[in-house]
N, C-alpha and C positions, 0 to 999 in steps of 0.2 A: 504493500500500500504506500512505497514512497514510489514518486515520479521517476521515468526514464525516459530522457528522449535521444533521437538518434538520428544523422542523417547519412543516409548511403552515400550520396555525392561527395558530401565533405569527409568521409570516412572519419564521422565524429558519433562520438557515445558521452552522455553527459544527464546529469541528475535534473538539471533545469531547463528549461525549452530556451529561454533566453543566450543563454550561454553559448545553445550551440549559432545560434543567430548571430551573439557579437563574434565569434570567433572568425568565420566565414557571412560573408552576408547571403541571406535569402531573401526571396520576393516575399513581402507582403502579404496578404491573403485579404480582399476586399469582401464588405457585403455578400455581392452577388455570387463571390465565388466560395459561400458557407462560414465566414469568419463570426456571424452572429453563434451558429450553434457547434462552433468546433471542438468546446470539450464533452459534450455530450454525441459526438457523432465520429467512431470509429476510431482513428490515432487522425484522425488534424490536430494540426496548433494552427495559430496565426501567421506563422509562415511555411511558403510550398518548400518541401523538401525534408521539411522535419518535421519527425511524427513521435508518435507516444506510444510505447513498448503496452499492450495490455498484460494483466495478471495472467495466469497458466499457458503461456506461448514463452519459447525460448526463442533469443537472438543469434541466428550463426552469422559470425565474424571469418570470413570478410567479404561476403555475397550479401550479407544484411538481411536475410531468409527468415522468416517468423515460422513458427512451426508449434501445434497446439499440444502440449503432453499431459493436457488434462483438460475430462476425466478420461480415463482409460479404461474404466472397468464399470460396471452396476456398482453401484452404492451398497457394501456386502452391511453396512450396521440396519439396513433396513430388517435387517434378520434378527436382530439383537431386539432383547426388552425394552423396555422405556427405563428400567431401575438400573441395567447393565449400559444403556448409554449416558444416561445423566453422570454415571459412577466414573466410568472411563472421560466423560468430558471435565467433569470434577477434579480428576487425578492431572489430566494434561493442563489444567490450569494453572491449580498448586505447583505442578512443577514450572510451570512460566516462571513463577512470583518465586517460587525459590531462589531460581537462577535470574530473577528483577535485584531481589533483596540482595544480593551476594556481589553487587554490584554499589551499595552502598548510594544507592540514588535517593533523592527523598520527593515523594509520589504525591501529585497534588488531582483533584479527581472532581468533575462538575457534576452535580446530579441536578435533577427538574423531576416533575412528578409523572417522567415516563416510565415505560418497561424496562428502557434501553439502562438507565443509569440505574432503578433498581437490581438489575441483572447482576452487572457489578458491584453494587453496594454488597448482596449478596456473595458474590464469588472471594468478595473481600471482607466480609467481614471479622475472620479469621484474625485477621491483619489490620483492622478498621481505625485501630489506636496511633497506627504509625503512618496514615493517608492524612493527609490535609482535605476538607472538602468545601466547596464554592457554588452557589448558584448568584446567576444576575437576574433581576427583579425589575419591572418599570418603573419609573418615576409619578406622581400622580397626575404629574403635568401630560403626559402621553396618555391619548386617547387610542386605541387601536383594535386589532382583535390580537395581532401579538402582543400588546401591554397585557390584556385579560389573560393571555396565557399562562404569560411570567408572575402575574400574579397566584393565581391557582397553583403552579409549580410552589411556589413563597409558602403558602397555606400544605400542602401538600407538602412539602419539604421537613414543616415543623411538625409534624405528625411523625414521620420516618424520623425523626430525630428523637421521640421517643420510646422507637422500637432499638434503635441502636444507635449508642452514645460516640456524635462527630465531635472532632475536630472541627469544626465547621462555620462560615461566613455569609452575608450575602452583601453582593452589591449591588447598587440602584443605579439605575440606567438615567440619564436625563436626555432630554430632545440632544440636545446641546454636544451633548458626548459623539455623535454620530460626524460632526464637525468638527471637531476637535483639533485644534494644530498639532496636541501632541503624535496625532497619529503619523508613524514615518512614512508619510505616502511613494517617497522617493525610491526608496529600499523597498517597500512591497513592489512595486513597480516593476522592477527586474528579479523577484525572487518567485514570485506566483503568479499563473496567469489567472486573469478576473478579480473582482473581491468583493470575502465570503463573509466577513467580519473584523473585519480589520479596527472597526470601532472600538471593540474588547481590548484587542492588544495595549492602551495606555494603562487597563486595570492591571493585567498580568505583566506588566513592570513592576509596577508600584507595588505589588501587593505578595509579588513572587522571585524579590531580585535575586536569591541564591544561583550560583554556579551548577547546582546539581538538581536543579528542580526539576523533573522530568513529567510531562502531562498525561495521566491515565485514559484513554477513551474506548468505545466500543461500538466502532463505524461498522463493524463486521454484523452486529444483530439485524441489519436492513436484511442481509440476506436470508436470513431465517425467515420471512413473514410472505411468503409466494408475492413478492416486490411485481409493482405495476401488474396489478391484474394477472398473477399468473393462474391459468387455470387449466383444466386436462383438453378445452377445446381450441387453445389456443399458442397449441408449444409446434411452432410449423413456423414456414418463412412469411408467411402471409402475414400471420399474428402478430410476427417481429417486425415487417414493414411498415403495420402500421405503429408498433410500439416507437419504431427508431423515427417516424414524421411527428409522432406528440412531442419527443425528446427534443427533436430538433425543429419546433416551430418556430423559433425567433428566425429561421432563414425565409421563411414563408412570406412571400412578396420583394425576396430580394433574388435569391438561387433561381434559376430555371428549374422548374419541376422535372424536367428531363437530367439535369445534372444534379438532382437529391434521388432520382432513383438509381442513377448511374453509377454513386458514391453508394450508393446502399449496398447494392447486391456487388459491385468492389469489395466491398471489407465484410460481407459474409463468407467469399471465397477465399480472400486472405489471412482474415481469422477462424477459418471451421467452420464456423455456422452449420456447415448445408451437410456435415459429415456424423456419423455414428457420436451421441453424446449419450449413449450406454442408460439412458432412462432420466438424466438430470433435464430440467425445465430451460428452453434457451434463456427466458426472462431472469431468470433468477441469476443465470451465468452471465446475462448481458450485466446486471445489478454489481455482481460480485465484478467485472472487469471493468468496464465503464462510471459505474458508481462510486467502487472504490478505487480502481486505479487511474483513473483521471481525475474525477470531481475533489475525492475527499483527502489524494494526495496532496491537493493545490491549497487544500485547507491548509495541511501540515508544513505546507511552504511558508506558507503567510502567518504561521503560532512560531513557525522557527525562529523569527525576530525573539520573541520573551523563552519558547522552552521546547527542549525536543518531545518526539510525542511516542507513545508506548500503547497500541492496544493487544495485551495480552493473549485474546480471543483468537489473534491473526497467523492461527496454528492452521494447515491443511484438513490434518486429523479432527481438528475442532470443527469446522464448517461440516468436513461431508457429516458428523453426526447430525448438526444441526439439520441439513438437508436431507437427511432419510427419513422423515414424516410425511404423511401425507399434506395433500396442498391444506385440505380442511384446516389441519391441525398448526399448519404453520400459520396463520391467518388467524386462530385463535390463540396464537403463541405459547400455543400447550408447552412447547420445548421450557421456554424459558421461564415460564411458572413453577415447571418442574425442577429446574433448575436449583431456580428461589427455594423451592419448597425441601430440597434437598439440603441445601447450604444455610439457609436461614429463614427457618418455614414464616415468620412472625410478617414480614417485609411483604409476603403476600396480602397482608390487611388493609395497608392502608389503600385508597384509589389510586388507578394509573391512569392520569390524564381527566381523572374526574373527582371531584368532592368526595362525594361519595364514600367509605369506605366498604370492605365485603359486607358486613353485617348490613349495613344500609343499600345494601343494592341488593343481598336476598330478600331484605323486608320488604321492599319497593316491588320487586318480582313478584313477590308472592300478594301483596296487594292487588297489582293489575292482572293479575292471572283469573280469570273465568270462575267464579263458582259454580257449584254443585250442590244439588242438595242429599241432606247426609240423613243417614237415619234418625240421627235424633233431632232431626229440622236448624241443626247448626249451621252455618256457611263452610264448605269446605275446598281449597285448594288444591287442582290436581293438575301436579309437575311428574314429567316423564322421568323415568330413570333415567340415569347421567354413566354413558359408556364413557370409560377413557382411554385412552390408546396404549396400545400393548397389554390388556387386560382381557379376560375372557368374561366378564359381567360387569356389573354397577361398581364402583370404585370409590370412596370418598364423599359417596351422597350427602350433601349439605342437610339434602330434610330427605322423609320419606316420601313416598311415592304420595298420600292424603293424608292432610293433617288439618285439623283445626288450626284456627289463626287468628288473630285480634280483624276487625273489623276497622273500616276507618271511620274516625271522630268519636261517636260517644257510646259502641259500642261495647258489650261486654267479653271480657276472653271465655271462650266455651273448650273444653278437651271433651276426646274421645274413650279416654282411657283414666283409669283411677295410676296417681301415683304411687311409690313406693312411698313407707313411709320414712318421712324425714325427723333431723332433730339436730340440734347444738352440739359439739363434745367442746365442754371446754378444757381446759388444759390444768394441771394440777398442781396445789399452790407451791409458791416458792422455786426456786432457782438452783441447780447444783453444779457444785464448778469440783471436776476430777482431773488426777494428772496421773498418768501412766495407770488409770483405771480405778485408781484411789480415790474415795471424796477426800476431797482439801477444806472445801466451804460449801453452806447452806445460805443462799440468797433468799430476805424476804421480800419478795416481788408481788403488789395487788394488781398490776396491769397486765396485759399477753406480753411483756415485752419480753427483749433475748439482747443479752449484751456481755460483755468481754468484758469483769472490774478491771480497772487501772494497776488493780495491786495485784494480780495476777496471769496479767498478761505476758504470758511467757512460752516459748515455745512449746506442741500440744499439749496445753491446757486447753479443757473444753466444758465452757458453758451449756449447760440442758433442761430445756423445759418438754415437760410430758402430758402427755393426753390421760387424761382418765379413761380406763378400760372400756372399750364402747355396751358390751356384755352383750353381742349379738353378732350373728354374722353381718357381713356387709362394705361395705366403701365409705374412707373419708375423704374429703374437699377440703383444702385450709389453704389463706395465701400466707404468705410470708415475705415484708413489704421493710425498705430500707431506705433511706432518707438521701443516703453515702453515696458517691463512685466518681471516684476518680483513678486513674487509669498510673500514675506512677505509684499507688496505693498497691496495683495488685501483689497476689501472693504472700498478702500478710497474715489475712484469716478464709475462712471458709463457713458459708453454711451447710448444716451437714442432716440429711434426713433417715433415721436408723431405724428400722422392723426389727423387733425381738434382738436388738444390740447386734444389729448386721448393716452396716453403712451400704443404704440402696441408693441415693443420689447427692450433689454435692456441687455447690456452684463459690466461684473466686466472691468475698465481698463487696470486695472494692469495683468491681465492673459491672452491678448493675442497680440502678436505683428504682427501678421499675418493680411492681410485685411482680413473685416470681408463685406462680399456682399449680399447688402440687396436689398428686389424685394418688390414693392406694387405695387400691383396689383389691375386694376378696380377703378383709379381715377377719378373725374372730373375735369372740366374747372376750377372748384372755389378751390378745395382741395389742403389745407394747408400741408405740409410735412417740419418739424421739426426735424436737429438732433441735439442735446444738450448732454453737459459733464456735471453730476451733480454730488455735493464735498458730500462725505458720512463724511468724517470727516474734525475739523478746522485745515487746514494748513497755515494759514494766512502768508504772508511777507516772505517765504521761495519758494527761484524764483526755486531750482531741481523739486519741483512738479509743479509748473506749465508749467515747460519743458518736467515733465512726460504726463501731458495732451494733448500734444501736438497731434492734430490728423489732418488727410487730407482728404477732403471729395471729389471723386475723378469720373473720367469715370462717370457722370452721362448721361444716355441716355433716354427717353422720349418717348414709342413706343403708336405712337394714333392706336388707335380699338375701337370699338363697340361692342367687344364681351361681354354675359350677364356673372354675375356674383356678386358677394359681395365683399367688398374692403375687402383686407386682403393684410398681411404683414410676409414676410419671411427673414429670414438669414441663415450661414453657423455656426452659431453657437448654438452647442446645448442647447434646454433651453430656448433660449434666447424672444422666441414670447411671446406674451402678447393678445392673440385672446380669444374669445368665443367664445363655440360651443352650440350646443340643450342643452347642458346636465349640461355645465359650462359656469354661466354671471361674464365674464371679464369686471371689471372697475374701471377705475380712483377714487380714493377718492377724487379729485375734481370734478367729472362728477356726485356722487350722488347723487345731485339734479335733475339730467333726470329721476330717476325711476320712476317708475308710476305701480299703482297693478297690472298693463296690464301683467306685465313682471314675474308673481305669479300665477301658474292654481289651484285653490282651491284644498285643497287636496293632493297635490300631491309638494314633498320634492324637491328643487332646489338647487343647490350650488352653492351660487356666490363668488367669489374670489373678493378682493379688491385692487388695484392696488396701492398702497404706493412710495414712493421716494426709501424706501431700501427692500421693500417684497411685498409678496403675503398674504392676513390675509383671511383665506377659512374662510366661514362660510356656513351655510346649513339651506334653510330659508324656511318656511312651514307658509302659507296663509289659513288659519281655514275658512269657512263659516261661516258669518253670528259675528265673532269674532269682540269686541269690546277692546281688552286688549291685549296687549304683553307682555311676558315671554320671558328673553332672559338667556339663562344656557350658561354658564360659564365652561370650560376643567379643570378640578384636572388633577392628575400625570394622564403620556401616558405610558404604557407600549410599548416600541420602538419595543421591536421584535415582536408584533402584529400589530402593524402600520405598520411598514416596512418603516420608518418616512415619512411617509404619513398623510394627513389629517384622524381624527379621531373625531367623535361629540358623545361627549359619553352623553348616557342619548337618543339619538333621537329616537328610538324606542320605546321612548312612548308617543310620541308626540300624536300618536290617540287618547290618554288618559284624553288631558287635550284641554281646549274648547277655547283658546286663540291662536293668531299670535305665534310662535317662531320663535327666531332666535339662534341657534347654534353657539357657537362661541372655532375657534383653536386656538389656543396660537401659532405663526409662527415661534418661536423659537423652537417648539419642532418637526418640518423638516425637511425633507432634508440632506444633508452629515455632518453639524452640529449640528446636531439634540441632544438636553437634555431633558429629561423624564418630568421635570419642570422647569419652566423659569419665571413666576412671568411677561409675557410679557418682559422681558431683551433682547432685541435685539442685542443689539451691544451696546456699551457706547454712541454713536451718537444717537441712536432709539429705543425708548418705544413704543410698538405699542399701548399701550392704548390710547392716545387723537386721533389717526386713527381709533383705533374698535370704539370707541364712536361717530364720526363721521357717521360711518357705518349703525351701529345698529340703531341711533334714525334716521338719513333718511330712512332706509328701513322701521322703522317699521312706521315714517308718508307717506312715499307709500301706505303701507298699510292701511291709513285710519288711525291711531294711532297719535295723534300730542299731544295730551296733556300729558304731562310726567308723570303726576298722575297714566297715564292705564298702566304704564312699570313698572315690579319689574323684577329685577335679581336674579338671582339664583347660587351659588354656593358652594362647599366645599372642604375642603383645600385648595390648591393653588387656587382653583377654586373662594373660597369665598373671596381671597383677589383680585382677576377679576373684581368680581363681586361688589365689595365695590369700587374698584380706577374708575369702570365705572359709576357707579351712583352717584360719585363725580360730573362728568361732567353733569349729570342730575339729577337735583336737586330735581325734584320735584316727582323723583319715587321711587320703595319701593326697599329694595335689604333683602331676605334669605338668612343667611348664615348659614350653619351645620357644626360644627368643621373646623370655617375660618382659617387661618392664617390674620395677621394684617403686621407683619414688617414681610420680607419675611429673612432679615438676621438672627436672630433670629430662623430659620426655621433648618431644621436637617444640621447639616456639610455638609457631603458630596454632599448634593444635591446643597447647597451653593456655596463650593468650583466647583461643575463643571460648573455654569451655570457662575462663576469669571472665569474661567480656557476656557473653550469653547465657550462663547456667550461674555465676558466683555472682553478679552483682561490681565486679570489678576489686572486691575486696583482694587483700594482698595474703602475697604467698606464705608470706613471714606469719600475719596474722593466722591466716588457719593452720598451719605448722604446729603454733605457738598454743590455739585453742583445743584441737582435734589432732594430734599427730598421727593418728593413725587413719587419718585418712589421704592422708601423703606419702607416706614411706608405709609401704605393705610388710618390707622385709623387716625391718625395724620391729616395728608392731609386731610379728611373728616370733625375732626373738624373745619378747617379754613373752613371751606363754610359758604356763608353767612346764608345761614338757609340748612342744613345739612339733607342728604333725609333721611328718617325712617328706620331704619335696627331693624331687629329681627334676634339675632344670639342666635341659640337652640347649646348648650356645654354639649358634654357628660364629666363629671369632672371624670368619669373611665379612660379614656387617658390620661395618662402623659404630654405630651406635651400641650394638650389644658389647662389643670388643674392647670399648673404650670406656663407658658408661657401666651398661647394668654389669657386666662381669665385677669388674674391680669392687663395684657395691658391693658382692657377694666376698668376694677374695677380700676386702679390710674388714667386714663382718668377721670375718671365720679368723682372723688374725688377731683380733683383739675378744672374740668367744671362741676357742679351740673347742670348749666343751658343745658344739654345736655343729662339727663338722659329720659329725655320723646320724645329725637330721638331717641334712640337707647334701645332695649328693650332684656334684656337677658334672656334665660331661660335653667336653667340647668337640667339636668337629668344626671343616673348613673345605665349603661347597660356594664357589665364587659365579655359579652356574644358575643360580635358582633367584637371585634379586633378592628382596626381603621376605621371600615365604616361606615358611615353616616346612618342616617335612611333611612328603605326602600322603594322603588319604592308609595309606599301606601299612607305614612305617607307625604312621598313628596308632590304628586300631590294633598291630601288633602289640604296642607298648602298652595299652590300655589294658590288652586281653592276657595280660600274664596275670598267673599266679600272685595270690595273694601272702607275701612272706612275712 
């Protein structure tokens, strides 16, 4: 979507049509000979000779031969689900923005109250914290039907701003601004042809002077929407002839009609048009080429003055999903709801393009919708089921097929059906604040409230207020509503909502001030419901945070039924659940005493997540027949753009191979929108996930019949083997493999250092967590303080630099200055200049693993 033009004559290739013009001069292009509509009509510019490169054709140098290499094939995603394309366009997006961020640009992003900039609000909101956002606004003095837009956007805008908290501006447009001297009319002049808004550009000076300010947009969603009438009776040349004479009406009364058709069916032949486009719409291809590669390049000509411009969407892979729906669906912009409704379902509420929001435009519908009359002479509404696409029935029905409705003006609400019945639960007096499971203090609290005292605000301590026993089957309702959020705030505390002392969901306090309305579902008489503030960090004696805590536990409602089902737990916040399903065993790190092998089918590879006070620690756990011994491997570096910072068990695929329990273990710091490639377990300065994996690891693996720590040795390399060394600290009496460990993880490469201080620690200093936590810097170290120290065999290839020079020697003045420690730890070097930095292979591995236990 950036401009190319090019002239055969002058054997010139150049980014701006001007450019190649001053270089060499060309004719002119008048009136009559198409210069009114030349950027909408094929590759003209304003002069003969040089033209405009379209998007999916290649340029051969040095015949100057255009040639179209796409599409080549049927659109294969039209085969895929609606839930398997959104996922896959989801995943290519994130990975844009990963490799945006890693680029250290700072991202500024316009929204208005369309699709197009909900879309991306959406795909970013992820990231939302770290976007700057702007909408421009009319003045009162402009009368228009554009003033009236920009307004309703304004209104429309402040709604979206409290589904999710901007950064965010607006500016006012004045008549005046359109005339402006500030505008550099000179410099647009030779930088863009036409102009698109050039008005703006004095704002995004003023308002955006940074050197890295890069401008977010998303020209690309036009083509999603079957652009200019595309429809099944009109994807032919005919349809396109007349689409390409709308396009180019401003020539109409200047061109000979004989030289706009002459120029038409010219540049159908020289760009494809007339040949096999494999099932894709020519309009939507004309939109994606012409639209975007001429029109909306020349925009990004003309924003180059104040900033370069980034629309992330402007993947291959990303459009053809978009374009494997049917026309219906693009036209209802199913895609991009779905999108939304994927990445930030809330975003879908407010109107787009209209007042309006959902809730008010089903009430309006179902108002003007036709009544009926009903058995019991009520008025009733009858709305058709609602198919959605890639689904085999009704999908997300807003209402049912007949329902009773309010009447308009002064009628009364009539129902069809008697309700369940309902009732209050309130909450139970007083306040308890526990730390590592202990009550500390007893709050007396007369209001719902929920807050963090000042005098105990210290790393997990956790505030709790409780529901009274509902003593029936059934569902509760309650919001839970915060004053607070500010965004350099987070990861201080958490709200946390706990079933029978099982933490089922869980959202940051500081990022959201909105109530956040939670639903469990399928209680009993006896179940306990828990919601609690727990302190991620010490803010001890400092009363602003624990005013920021402050929360209202509110509208709780208690509906009895007997309907079947499994207890579960919902909120409005993405994320935020903490459920199991078949596939994933969600739990407490204090609940892993419930395991039992029951919950392990021989054979066959399960991933339990572990539920900690500040994350999730995935692990991927495999139950052997017949297996008397556990192996647990340990994560080295992640490569993030294959992860997608997802969980990643490297090594599991050969788990068939070796005759023992494993347990796979991900380092959680390398997840998610924080995600660093190595992390040494660094959490946050507050949280080392290692004494939690350890916890983990040795109950699942005595679940599994494993209790004597003798049968567990770990496994791992590089960062992996310092895992694997700080975890069999904690268990003393098993064996740990290491192949080119690391020991002190400071010590370890710079940069990988500085990002896991920069991204995961807060910036805090080396010296300082040394100096607090030693042990979670120096593994080796730490290992010699046990009181009898488990057996480590560490194989060092001394061809590597870093192990050769670094961790060795760490080992060698360890064993020099503790002699009585050389018959724990047992080194063996070798010197293989052939292999780069990788460990030994798959072979040599699970030999070593598979010996006897001595």
């Amino acid at each position: 979507m950036r401009s190319v033009y090019f002239s055969a004559d002058a054997e010139l290739i150049s980014s701006h049509a001007h450019l190649v013009a001053e270089i060499q001069e060309h004719a002119a292009r008048t009136p009559d000979q198409g210069r009114n509509g030349c950027l909408k009509s094929w590759d003209r510019t304003p002069w003969f000779g040089v033209s405009g490169l379209l998007p999916n054709h290649e340029l051969s140098v040095p015949d100057f031969s255009v040639t179209r290499f796409f599409p080549r094939a049927a659109n294969a995603y039209r085969l895929w689900t609606v839930a398997d394309r959104v996922n896959e366009y989801l995943a290519l997006f994130r990975n844009q923005w990963r490799r945006f961020e890693a680029r250290g640009f700072d991202p500024v992003l316009s929204i208005t109250g369309g699709n197009d900039s909900r879309t991306n609000l959406a795909l970013l909101s992820e990231r939302a914290e770290g976007v700057r956002t702007f909408t421009y606004a009319a003045s009162k003095d402009i009368k228009s039907a554009w003033a009236d837009s920009t307004r309703l956007d304004r209104q429309i805008v402040e709604e979206i701003k409290e589904c999710l908290p901007l950064d965010h501006r607006f500016f006012e447009v004045r008549a005046a601004d359109r005339k402006s001297d500030k505008i550099p009319r000179a410099i647009l002049a030779r930088n863009t042809l036409g102009n698109h808004g050039s008005w703006l550009l004095p704002f995004y000076l003023s308002n955006f002077p940074e050197d890295n300010v890069i401008h977010i947009r998303g020209n690309t969603y036009g083509v999603y929407k079957a652009p200019w009438n595309a429809a099944e009776d009109n994807n032919h040349i005919d349809g396109l002839r007349a689409l390409h004479r709308m396009l180019t009406r401003g020539d109409r009364g200047h061109e000979a009609p004989e030289s706009r058709e002459a120029h038409f069916m010219a540049g159908v032949r020289r760009w494809q048009y007339d040949g096999d486009l494999f099932g894709y719409h020519r309009n939507e291809l004309l939109y994606w080429e012409m639209r975007l590669g001429r029109w909306a390049s020349e925009i990004y000509n003309e924003t180059d003055l104040a900033f370069p411009t980034f629309d992330p969407t402007n993947v291959r892979r990303m459009l053809e999903i978009a374009l494997s729906f049917t026309l219906d669906e693009k036209r209802d912009k199913i895609f991009q709801s779905e999108v939304v409704n994927a990445a930030y379902p809330l975003l879908n509420f407010p109107g787009k393009n209209q007042s309006e929001n959902l809730y008010e435009q089903t009430r309006d519908l179902l108002r003007s919708t036709p009544r009926t009359s009903g058995a019991s002479g009520a008025g009733h509404h009858v709305l058709p089921s609602v198919q959605m696409p890639g689904t085999s029935g009704p999908r997300d029905q807003m209402m049912p097929a007949t329902v009773n409705t309010p009447g308009i003006g002064p009628e009364r609400v009539t129902v069809s059906k008697r309700y369940p019945e309902e009732r209050n639960l309130p909450l139970q007096p007083g306040m308890t604040l526990l730390r590592n499971g202990e009550v500390v203090e007893s709050v007396t609290v007369e209001s719902p409230e929920l807050y963090l005292p000042s005098t105990h605000f210290t790393s997990g301590t956790l505030s709790a207020r409780v529901f009274e026993p509902s003593g029936a089957r059934g569902s509760l309702a309650f919001t839970v509503e915060s004053d607070y959020a500010k965004h350099a705030a987070r990861d201080s505390w958490q709200y946390v909502i706990s079933v029978d002392g099982s933490v089922r969901a869980r959202w940051d306090g500081a990022l959201r001030r909105r109530p956040v309305h939670v639903s469990v579902e399928n209680i009993t008489a006896e179940t306990t419901v828990e919601v609690s503030a727990v302190a991620l960090r010490d803010r001890v004696g400092i009363l602003s945070w624990e005013k920021a805590t402050r929360a209202r536990v509110s509208d709780a409602v208690f509906t009895k039924h007997d309907l079947p089902g499994p207890l579960s737990v919902s909120t409005d916040v993405a994320g935020s659940t903490v459920e199991s399903t078949p596939e994933v065993l969600r739990i407490s790190v204090d609940d892993l005493g419930l395991l039992n092998a029951d919950g392990f089918i021989p054979e066959i590879p399960r991933r339990v997540d572990v539920v900690t006070s500040h994350c999730l620690i995935p692990l991927l756990v495999v139950r052997r027949s017949a297996a008397d011994r556990t192996t647990i491997w340990c994560n080295g570096p992640v490569d993030l753009a294959q992860s997608n910072r997802g969980p990643v068990f490297q090594r599991s695929s050969w788990w068939p191979e070796l005759a023992h329990h494993q347990i796979f273990v991900c380092d959680p710091a390398t997840l998610g929108a924080a995600a660093v490639p190595i992390a040494w377990g660094q959490y946050s300065p507050e949280y080392w996930s290692v004494p939690d994996t350890s916890r983990a690891v040795t109950a699942i693996s005595a679940a599994l019949g494993v209790t004597d720590g003798g049968l567990r040795q770990y496994f791992g390399s590089s960062a992996g083997g310092f895992i694997a060394l700080a975890l069999a600290s904690r268990d003393p009496a098993a064996r740990v493999l290491m192949n080119n460990g690391q020991f002190d993880w400071t010590d370890g490469y710079p940069t990988a250092v500085k990002t896991v201080q920069s991204e995961r620690l807060r910036n805090i200093s080396l010296e300082a967590l040394r100096s607090r936590t030693p042990e979670r810097v120096d593994a080796l170290s730490h290992w010699a303080l046990c009181s009898e120290p488990p057996r480590v065999r560490y194989l060092v290839n001394t061809a590597l630099r870093h192990d050769r020079e670094i961790s060795l020697p760490h080992v060698e003045k360890l064993l020099t200055n503790r002699p009585d420690l050389t018959d724990r730890i047992r080194c063996e070097r070798y010197h293989d200049e052939t292999v780069g930095s990788a460990p030994l292979d798959q072979g040599q591995i699970l030999a070593l693993l598979s010996e006897p236990v001595s």
